[in-house]
N, C-alpha and C positions, 0 to 999 in steps of 0.2 A: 520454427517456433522459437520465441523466447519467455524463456522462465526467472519470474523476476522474485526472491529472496531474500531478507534481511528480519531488521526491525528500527524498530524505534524505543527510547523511554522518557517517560515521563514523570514527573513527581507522582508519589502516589496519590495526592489529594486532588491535583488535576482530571484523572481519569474520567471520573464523571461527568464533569462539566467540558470535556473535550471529545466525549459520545457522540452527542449530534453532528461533528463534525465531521466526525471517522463514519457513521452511518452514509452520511451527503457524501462524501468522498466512494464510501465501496458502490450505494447503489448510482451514482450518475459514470463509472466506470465501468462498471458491468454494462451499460446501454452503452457504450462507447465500442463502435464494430472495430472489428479482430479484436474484440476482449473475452477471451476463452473461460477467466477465473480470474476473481480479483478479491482477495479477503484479505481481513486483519483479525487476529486474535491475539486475547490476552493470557499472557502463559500465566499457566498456575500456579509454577513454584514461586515466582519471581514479581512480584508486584508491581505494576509501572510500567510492563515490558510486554509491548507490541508486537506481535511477529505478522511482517508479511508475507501475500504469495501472491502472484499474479501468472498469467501466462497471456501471452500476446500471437497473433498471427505473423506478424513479421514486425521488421525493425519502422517500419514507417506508421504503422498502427501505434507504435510505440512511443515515437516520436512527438505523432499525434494527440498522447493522452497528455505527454510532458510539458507540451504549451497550452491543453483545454486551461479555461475558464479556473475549473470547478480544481484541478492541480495546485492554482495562482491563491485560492480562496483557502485550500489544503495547506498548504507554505504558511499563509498570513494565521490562519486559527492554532497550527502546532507550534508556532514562535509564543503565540499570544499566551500560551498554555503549558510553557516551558519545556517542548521538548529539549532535551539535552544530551542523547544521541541519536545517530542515525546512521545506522551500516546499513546500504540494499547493495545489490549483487545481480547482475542480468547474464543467462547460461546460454548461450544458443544451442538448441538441442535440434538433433539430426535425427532422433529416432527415439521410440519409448515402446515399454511390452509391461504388461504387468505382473503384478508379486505378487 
C-alpha cells in the first residue's frame, strides 16, 4: 500500500472559487481502482491550507492516477488559482493495526 500525505496553500480569497475543483479532483479519484481514500481538507487554524491524504493499492494504481485526465485538469485549476505551495509525501506501508 501507499500513503500519500502532504498539503497544498492557497490565497485565502481563492479558496472558494478553487472548491469545485478540489470536489472534481477527490470524487473522480475515489472512482479511480486501487484508490483506497483520497481527501482533501481544510485546516482550521491556518487559512488557505489544504491537507491531503490518499492511500493507493500499489505503486502502479498510483502511477495511474498521476497521468489520469482529471490530475492534468487538477495541475491547470491550482496554477490558475494561485496555489503557492505544495509538499506531498508518498509512505510505502508494509503493515497497519489500530489505535
Amino acid at each position: 500500500m501507499i500513503v500519500i500525505a502532504g498539503f497544498y496553500r492557497f490565497p485565502i480569497d481563492q479558496i472558494e472559487a478553487v472548491r469545485p475543483a478540489m470536489t472534481k479532483m477527490i470524487e473522480l479519484s475515489r472512482a479511480e481502482p486501487g484508490c483506497g481514500h483520497y481527501a482533501f481538507s481544510e485546516d482550521v487554524v491556518e487559512p488557505g491550507l489544504i491537507r491531503v491524504s490518499e492511500s493507493w493499492e500499489s505503486e502502479d494504481a498510483l502511477k495511474a492516477h498521476a497521468a489520469s485526465a482529471h490530475m492534468a485538469e487538477w495541475r491547470a485549476a491550482s496554477a490558475a488559482h494561485g496555489i503557492h505551495d505544495r509538499t506531498i509525501t508518498a509512505y510505502e506501508v508494509t503493515g497497519a493495526r489500530p489505535l
